[in-house]
C-alpha angles and dihedrals in degrees: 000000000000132000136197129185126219104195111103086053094082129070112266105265092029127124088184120072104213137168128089083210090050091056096055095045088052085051094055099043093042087054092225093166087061101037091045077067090061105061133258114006122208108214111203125204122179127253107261090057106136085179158307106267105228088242086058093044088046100048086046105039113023090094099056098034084050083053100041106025106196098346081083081087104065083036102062128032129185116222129169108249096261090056104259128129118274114249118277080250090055092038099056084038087064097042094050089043081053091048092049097057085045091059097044088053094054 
């Protein structure tokens, strides 16, 4: 299984990750293309996150949810570092930021 790290794509301090840029920029030095080849990838984002910003999860993930539709779902899960499950508030924030892409590619 591979694993990514987010970490490093917020400001320091932040408990947002924000930026459409800065999504993009996290897509394209994560290598997501190549790794999305390789089966399930676990997406890990620290601790003290509050949230993902829809501009971030859209500059990082439309490709791949244009190309995938739903079955990103099964594709990419979001887990803590240390492996456990993200907070029910972090949880519905992903899926809305998913569901916002969605509707933006309808």
């Amino acid at each position: 299984m591979n694993s990514i790290d987010l970490g490093k794509y917020k400001e320091a301090g932040a408990r947002i990750f924000t930026d459409r840029d800065m999504g993009v920029i996290a897509r394209k030095e994560l290598e997501l293309d190549k790794l999305e080849k390789n089966g399930q990838i676990t997406v890990l984002l620290p601790e003290d996150t509050w949230g993902v910003n829809p501009s971030f999860f859209g500059g990082m993930f439309e490709t791949s949810i244009r190309s995938m539709g739903h079955e990103f779902r099964q594709k990419y899960v979001f887990k803590y570092p240390d492996g456990t499950e993200l907070n029910d508030t972090l949880k519905k924030n992903i899926e809305n930021d998913f569901d916002y892409v969605m509707r933006g590619l309808s």
